[in-house]
MARZAMI-935511 format. One record per residue (C-alpha): residue number from 1; x, y, z; chain. Coordinates in nm, 4 decimals, padded with zeros to 6 digits, m for minus. Example, Ala and Ser with C-alpha at 12.3 -4.5 7.8 and 13.67 -1.06 7.14 Angstrom:
2
+------+----------+----------+----------+--------+
! kenu !        u !        v !        w ! kolkol !
+------+----------+----------+----------+--------+
!    1 !  01.2300 ! m00.4500 !  00.7800 !      A !
!    2 !  01.3670 ! m00.1060 !  00.7140 !      A !
+------+----------+----------+----------+--------+
// end
This chain:
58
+------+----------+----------+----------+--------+
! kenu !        u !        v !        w ! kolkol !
+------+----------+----------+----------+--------+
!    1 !  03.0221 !  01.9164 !  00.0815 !      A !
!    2 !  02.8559 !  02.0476 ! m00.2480 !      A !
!    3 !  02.7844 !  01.7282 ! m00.3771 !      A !
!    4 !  02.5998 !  01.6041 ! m00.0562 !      A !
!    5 !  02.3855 !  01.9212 ! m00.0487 !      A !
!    6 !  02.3166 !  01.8809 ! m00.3848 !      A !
!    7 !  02.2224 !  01.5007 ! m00.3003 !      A !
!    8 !  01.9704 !  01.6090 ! m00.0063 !      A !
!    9 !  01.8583 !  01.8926 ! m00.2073 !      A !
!   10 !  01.7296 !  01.5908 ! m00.4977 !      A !
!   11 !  01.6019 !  01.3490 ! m00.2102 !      A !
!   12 !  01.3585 !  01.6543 ! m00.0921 !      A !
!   13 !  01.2881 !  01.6927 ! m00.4358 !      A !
!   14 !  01.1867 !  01.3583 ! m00.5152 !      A !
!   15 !  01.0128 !  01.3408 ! m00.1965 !      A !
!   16 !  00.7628 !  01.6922 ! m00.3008 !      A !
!   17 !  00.7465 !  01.4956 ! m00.6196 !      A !
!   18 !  00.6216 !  01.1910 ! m00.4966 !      A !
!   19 !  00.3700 !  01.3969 ! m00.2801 !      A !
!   20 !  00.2541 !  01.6164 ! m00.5421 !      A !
!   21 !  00.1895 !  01.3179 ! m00.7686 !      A !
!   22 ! m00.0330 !  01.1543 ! m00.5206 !      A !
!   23 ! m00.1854 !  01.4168 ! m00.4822 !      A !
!   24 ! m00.2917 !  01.4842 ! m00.8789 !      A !
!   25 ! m00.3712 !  01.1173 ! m00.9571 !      A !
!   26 ! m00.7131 !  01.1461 ! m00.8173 !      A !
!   27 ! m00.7781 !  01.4747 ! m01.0284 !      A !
!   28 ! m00.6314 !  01.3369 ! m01.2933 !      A !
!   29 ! m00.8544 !  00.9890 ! m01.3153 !      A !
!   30 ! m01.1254 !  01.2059 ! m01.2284 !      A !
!   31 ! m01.0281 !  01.4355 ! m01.5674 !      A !
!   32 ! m01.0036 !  01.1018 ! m01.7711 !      A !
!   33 ! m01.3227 !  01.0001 ! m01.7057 !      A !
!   34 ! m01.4785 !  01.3692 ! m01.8204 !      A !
!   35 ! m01.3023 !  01.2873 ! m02.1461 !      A !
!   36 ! m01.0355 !  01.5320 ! m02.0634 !      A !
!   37 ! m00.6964 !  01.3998 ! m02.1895 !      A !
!   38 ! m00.4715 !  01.5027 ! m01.8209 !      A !
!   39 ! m00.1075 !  01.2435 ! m01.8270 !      A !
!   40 ! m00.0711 !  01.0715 ! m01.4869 !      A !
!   41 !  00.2809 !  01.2539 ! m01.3142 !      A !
!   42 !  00.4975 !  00.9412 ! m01.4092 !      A !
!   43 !  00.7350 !  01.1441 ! m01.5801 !      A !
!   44 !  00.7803 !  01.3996 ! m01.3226 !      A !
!   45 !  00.8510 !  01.1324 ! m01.0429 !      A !
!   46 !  01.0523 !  00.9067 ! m01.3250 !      A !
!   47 !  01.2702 !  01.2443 ! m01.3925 !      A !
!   48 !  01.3707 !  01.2918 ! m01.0399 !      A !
!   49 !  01.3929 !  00.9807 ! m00.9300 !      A !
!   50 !  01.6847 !  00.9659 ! m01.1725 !      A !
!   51 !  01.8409 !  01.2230 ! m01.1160 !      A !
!   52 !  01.8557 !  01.1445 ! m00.6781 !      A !
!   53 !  01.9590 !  00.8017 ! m00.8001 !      A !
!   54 !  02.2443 !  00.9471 ! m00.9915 !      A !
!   55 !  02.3866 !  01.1940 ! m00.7358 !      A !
!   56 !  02.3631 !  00.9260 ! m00.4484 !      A !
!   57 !  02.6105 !  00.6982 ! m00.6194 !      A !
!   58 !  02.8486 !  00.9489 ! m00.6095 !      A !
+------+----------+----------+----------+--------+
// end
């Protein structure tokens, strides 16, 4: 039971994630091209993504 919570717990997570990402790209292209040095969320999504992908194949 706790490790299926704990799997749709990640899933939401990675979904918000993937959201929130899409969300900052346009910001953050619009930063790069002020000269302002803003990293595109890869590593956020990447992170979670992992870490749903692990739990799942419980």
């Amino acid at each position: 039971m706790i490790a299926e919570t704990r799997t749709v717990g990640l899933l939401v997570a990675y979904q918000l994630v993937l959201y929130l990402a899409l969300l900052f790209v346009p910001i953050a292209l619009v930063g790069r091209r002020l000269g302002i040095p803003v990293g595109l969320p890869g590593r956020a999504v990447k992170t979670v993504g992992e870490a749903y992908d692990k739990a799942a194949a419980r």
